[in-house]
C-alpha positions in Angstrom: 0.0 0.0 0.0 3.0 2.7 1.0 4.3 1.7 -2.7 0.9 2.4 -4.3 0.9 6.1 -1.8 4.2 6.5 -3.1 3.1 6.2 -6.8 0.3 9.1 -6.1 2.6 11.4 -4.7 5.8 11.2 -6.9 3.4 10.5 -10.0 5.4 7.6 -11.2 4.8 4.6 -12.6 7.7 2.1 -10.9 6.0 2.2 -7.2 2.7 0.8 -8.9 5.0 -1.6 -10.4 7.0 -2.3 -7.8 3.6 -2.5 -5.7 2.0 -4.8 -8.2 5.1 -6.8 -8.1 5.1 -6.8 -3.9 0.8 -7.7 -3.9 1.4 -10.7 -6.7 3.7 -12.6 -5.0 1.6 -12.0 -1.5 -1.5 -13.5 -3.3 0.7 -16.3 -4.4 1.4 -17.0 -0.8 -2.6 -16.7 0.3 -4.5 -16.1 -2.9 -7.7 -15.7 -0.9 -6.3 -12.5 1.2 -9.2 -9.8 0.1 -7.2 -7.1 1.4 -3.9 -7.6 -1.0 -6.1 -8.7 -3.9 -8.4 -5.1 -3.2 -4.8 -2.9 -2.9 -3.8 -4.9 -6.2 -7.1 -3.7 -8.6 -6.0 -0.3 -6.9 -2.3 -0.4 -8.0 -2.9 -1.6 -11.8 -6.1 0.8 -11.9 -3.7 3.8 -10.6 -0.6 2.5 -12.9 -3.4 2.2 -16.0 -4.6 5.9 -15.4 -1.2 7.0 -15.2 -0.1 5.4 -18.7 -3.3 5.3 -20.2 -3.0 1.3 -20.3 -6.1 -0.5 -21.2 -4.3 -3.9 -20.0 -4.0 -2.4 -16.5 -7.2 -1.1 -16.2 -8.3 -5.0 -17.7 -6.6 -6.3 -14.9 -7.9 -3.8 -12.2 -11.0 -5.2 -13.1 -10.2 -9.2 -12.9 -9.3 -8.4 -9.2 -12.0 -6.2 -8.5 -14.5 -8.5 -9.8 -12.8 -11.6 -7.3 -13.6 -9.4 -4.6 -16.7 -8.5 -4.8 -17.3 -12.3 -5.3 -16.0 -12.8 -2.0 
């Protein structure tokens, strides 16, 4: 999550990499922690609005979707 705060304050992409990176291997570990898959959606939804990346915003969605499932 600091990564992802990091990202909105310097306005640059590698701390919602770096954050995506951090949250993927944590859901590896426990893919049913909501909290990490929630802050996930938020990183590649922040990192697609920031480089206008469809794929991000794709994959904001697959994770959002998984939680409200939950």
């Amino acid at each position: 999550c600091a990564l992802d705060f990091l990202g909105d304050f310097h306005v640059e992409p590698i701390y919602y990499e770096k954050s995506i990176q951090v949250l993927s291997y944590v859901l590896k570990l426990d893919p049913d922690y909501t909290y990490a898959r929630y802050n996930l959606g938020l990183a590649f939804s922040h990192l697609g609005e920031l480089k206008a990346d469809l794929d991000a915003f794709s994959a904001a969605l697959q994770h959002f979707e998984i939680v409200l499932a939950h």
